[in-house]
TIDONU-435881 format. One record per residue (C-alpha): residue in three letters; residue number from 1; x, z, y. Coordinates in steps of 0.1 Angstrom, whole numbers. Layout:
   resn   resi    east      up   north
    ALA    NUM       X       Z       Y
...
***
This chain:
   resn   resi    east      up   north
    UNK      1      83     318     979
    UNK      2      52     335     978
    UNK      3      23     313     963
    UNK      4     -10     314     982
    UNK      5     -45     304     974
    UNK      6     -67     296    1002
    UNK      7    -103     309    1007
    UNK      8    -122     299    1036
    UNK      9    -138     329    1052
    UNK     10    -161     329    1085
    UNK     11    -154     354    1114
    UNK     12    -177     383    1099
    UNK     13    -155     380    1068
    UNK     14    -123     379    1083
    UNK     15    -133     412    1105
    UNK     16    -146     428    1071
    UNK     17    -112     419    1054
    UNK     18     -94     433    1084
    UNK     19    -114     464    1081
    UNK     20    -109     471    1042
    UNK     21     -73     465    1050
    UNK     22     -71     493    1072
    UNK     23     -88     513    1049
    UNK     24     -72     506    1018
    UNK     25     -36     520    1003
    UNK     26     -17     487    1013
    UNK     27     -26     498    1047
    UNK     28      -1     529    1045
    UNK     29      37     510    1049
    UNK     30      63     526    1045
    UNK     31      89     504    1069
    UNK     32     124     511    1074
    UNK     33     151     498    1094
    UNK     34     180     513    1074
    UNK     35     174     492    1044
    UNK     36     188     507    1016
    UNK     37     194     483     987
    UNK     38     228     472     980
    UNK     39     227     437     968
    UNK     40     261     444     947
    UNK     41     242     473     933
    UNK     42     225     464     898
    UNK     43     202     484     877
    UNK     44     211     488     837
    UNK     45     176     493     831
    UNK     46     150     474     814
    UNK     47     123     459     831
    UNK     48      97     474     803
    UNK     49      96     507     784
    UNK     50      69     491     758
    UNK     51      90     484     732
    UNK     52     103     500     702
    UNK     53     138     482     694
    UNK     54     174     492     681
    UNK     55     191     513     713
    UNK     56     221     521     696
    UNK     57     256     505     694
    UNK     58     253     497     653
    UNK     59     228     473     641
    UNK     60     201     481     628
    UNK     61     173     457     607
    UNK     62     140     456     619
    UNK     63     115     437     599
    UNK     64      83     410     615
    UNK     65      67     399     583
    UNK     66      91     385     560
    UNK     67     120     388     582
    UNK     68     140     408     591
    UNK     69     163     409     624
    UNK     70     198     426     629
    UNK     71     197     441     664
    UNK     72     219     468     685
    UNK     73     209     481     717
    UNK     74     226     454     741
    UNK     75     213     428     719
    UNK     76     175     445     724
    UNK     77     180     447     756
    UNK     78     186     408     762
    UNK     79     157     403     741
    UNK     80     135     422     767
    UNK     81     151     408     796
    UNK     82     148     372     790
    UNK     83     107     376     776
    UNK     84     100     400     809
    UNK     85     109     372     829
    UNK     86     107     337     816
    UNK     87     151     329     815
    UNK     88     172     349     830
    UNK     89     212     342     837
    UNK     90     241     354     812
    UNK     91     263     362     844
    UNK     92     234     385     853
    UNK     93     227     403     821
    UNK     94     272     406     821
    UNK     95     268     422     857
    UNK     96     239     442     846
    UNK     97     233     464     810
    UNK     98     267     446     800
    UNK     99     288     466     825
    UNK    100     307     433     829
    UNK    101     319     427     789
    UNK    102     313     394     788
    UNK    103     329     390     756
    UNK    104     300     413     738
    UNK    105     274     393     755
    UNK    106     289     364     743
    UNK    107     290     378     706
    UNK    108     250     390     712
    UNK    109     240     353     724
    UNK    110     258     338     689
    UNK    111     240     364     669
    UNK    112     206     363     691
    UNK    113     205     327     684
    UNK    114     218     323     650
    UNK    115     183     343     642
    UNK    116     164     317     660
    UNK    117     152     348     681
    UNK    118     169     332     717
    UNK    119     175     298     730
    UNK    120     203     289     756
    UNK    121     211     258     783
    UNK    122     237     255     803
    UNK    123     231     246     838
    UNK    124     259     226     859
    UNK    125     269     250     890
    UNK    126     293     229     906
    UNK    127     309     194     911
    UNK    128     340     210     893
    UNK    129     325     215     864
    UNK    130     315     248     856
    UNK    131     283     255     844
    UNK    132     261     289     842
    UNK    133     246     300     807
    UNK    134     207     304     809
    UNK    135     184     324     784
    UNK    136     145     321     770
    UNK    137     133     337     741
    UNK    138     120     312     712
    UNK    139      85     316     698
    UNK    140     101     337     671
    UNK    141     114     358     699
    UNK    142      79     364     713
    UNK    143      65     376     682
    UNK    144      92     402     677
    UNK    145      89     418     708
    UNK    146      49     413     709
    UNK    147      51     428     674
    UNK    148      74     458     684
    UNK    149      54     467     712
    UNK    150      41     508     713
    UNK    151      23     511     747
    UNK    152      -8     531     742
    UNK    153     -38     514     759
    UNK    154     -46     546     780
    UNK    155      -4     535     799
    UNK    156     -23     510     813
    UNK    157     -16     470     804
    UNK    158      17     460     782
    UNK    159      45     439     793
    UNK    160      37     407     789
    UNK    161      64     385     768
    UNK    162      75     348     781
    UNK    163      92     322     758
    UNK    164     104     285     760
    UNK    165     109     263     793
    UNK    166      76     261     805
    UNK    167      89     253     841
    UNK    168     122     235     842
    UNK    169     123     225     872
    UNK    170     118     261     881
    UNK    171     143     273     861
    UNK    172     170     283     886
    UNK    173     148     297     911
    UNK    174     129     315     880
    UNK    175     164     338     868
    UNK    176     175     345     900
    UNK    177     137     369     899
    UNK    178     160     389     872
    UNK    179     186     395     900
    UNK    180     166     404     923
    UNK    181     147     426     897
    UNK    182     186     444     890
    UNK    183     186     449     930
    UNK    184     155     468     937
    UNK    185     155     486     908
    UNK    186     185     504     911
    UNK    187     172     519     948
    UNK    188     136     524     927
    UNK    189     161     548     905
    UNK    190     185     566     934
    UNK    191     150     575     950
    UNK    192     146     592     916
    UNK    193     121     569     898
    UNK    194     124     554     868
    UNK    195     110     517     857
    UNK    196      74     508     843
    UNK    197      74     477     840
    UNK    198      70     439     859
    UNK    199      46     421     868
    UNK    200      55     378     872
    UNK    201      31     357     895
    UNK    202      19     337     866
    UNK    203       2     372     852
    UNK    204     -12     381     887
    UNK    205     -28     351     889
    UNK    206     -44     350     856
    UNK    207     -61     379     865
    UNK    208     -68     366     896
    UNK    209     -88     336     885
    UNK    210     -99     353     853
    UNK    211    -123     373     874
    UNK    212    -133     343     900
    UNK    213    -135     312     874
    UNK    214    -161     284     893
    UNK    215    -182     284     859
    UNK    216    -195     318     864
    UNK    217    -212     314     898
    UNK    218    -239     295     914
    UNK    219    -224     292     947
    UNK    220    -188     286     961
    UNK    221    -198     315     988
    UNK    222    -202     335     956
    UNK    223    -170     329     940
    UNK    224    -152     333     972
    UNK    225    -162     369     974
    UNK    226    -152     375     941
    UNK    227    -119     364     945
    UNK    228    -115     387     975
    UNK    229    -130     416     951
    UNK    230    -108     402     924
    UNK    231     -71     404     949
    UNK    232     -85     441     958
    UNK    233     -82     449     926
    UNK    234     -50     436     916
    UNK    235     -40     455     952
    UNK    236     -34     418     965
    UNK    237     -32     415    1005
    UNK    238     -55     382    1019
    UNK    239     -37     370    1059
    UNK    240     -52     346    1075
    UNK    241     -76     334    1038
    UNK    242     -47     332    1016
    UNK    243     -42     354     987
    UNK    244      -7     361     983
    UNK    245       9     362     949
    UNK    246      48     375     947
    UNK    247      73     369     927
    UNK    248      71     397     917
    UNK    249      55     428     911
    UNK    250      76     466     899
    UNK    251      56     491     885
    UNK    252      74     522     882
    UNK    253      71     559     877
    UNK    254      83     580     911
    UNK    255     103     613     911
    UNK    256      72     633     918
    UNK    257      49     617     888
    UNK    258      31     595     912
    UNK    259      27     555     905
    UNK    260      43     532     924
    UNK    261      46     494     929
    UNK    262      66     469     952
    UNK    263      57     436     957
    UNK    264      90     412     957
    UNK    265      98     376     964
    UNK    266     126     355     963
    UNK    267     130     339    1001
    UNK    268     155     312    1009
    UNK    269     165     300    1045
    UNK    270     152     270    1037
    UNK    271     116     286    1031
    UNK    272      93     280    1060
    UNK    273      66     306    1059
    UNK    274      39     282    1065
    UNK    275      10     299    1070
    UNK    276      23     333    1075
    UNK    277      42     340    1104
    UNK    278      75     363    1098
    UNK    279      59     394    1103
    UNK    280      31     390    1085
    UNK    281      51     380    1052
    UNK    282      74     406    1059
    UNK    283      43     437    1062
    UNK    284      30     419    1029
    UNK    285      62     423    1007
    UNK    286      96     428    1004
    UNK    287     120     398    1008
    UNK    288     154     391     994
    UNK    289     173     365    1016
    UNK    290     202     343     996
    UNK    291     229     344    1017
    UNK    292     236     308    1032
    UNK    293     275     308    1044
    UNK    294     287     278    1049
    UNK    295     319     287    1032
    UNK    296     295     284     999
    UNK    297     290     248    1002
    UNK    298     262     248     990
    UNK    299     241     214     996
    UNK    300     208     228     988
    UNK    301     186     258     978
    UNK    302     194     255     938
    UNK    303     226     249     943
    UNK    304     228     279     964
    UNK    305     210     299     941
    UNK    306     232     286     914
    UNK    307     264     307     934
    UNK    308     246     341     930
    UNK    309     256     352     963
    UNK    310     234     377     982
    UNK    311     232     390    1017
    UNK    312     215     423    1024
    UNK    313     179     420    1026
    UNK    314     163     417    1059
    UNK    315     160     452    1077
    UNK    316     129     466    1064
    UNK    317     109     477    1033
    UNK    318      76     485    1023
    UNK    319      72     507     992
    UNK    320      34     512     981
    UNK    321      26     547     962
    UNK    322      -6     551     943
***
């Protein structure tokens, strides 16, 4: 669900908000009602261009100090999967850049964590017994890809790099973003665009408070308006004195040149909006329901997440282009 943080505002701030809404880029939606992402439709792409790793199907060595690393492209591209987004699943890296051969993404996992470069749990998914394989990158993991990374500063930031099980208790809901991720990227890439890189929630809201911390300013009033100055500029919408932080963020290259973005998050049936109303949330981002069919049996949200079973997004979209 969408993570807010509140700031309270008075009348002639909330008609000032509503009026550099109006005015700014966010203000200019782009909603549909013939939604056009397939949920069984997944992306091969990597979530980051930034780094410079073995792409083809021999290994090849790539050194980090006094190591050195044997890599081929899949392996690379587990690597950048699993730091772009804090764990990801093994079913969905098999459905994804895999192509569905399970049995090389089994033989990458052994070799990815025989160099200490990957860790992996195992997550029950069922009282039958079967599980579902789960993947971080180790510390060792970080530094490689931190390491190999070639973005010049004029891009724009890097991708940042995740490692370890910060959040376990978030760990389900936290590789399903990966899926989701596969989803929209793929209708990112029929439109003719091609993958930038992603932004997590964790990052936008780092930036966020980086810019607004308490310390800085003499009044609350003061740091209030610099967090609104500090969500404009992170292109962050404010309803009703919440900041809204996504999932997730895509930042990607359109057919024409242009930049684009597209604000994600992960919404179960079992999410109440809260403070948002439906419309509101939906106007704000893009939302990917879990399908919740009772022929699933599933007795919760995790559990439900744990199935991998989509339905098709809710009938609109919003697609901001710089």
């Amino acid at each position: 669900m969408s993570r807010g943080l509140d700031i309270d505002r008075d009348d002639r701030s909330r008609d000032e908000e509503a009026r550099r809404v109006r005015e700014s880029r966010e203000a200019h939606l782009l909603l549909r009602d013939d939604d056009e992402r397939d949920p069984d439709r997944r992306s091969e792409s990597l979530p980051s261009r930034d780094f410079a790793l073995p792409d083809g199907r021999d290994r090849e060595t790539v050194h980090l100090r006094a190591w050195g690393y044997r890599l081929r492209d899949t392996e690379s591209q587990t690597l950048v999967a699993a730091g772009s987004f804090r764990v990801v699943f093994e079913r969905d890296l098999r459905d994804g850049p895999y192509r569905g051969d399970g049995e090389r993404l089994a033989q990458d996992v052994k070799a990815l964590r025989a160099q200490g470069l990957i860790d992996r749990r195992t997550i029950a998914s069922d009282e039958q017994g079967h599980s579902v394989g789960v993947l971080a990158l180790t510390e060792r993991g970080r530094a490689l890809l931190e390491a190999r990374s070639d973005r010049e500063p004029e891009d724009g930031p890097t991708q940042a790099v995740y490692a370890g099980w910060h959040k376990p208790a978030e760990v389900v809901r936290d590789a399903s973003i990966y899926r989701m991720f596969q989803v929209e990227a793929a209708a990112i890439e029929d439109r003719g665009g091609r993958i930038d890189r992603v932004v997590l929630d964790d990052e936008l809201k780092r930036e966020v408070y980086a810019s607004a911390h308490r310390s800085r300013f003499a009044s609350d009033e003061d740091r209030q308006h610099a967090l609104e100055d500090a969500a404009h500029a992170c292109h962050l919408p404010i309803i009703d004195g919440h900041i809204e932080f996504p999932d997730l963020r895509i930042e990607y290259e359109t057919a024409s040149g242009e930049r684009g973005r597209v604000d994600l998050e992960l919404v179960t049936s079992a999410y109440h909006g809260g403070h948002l109303a439906g419309n509101q949330l939906g106007q704000t981002m893009q939302r990917f329901q879990f399908n919740l069919r009772r022929e699933l049996g599933a007795a919760d949200v995790e559990q439900l997440l744990l199935s991998g079973s989509y339905a098709v997004p809710e009938a609109y979209r919003k697609s901001i282009e710089e």
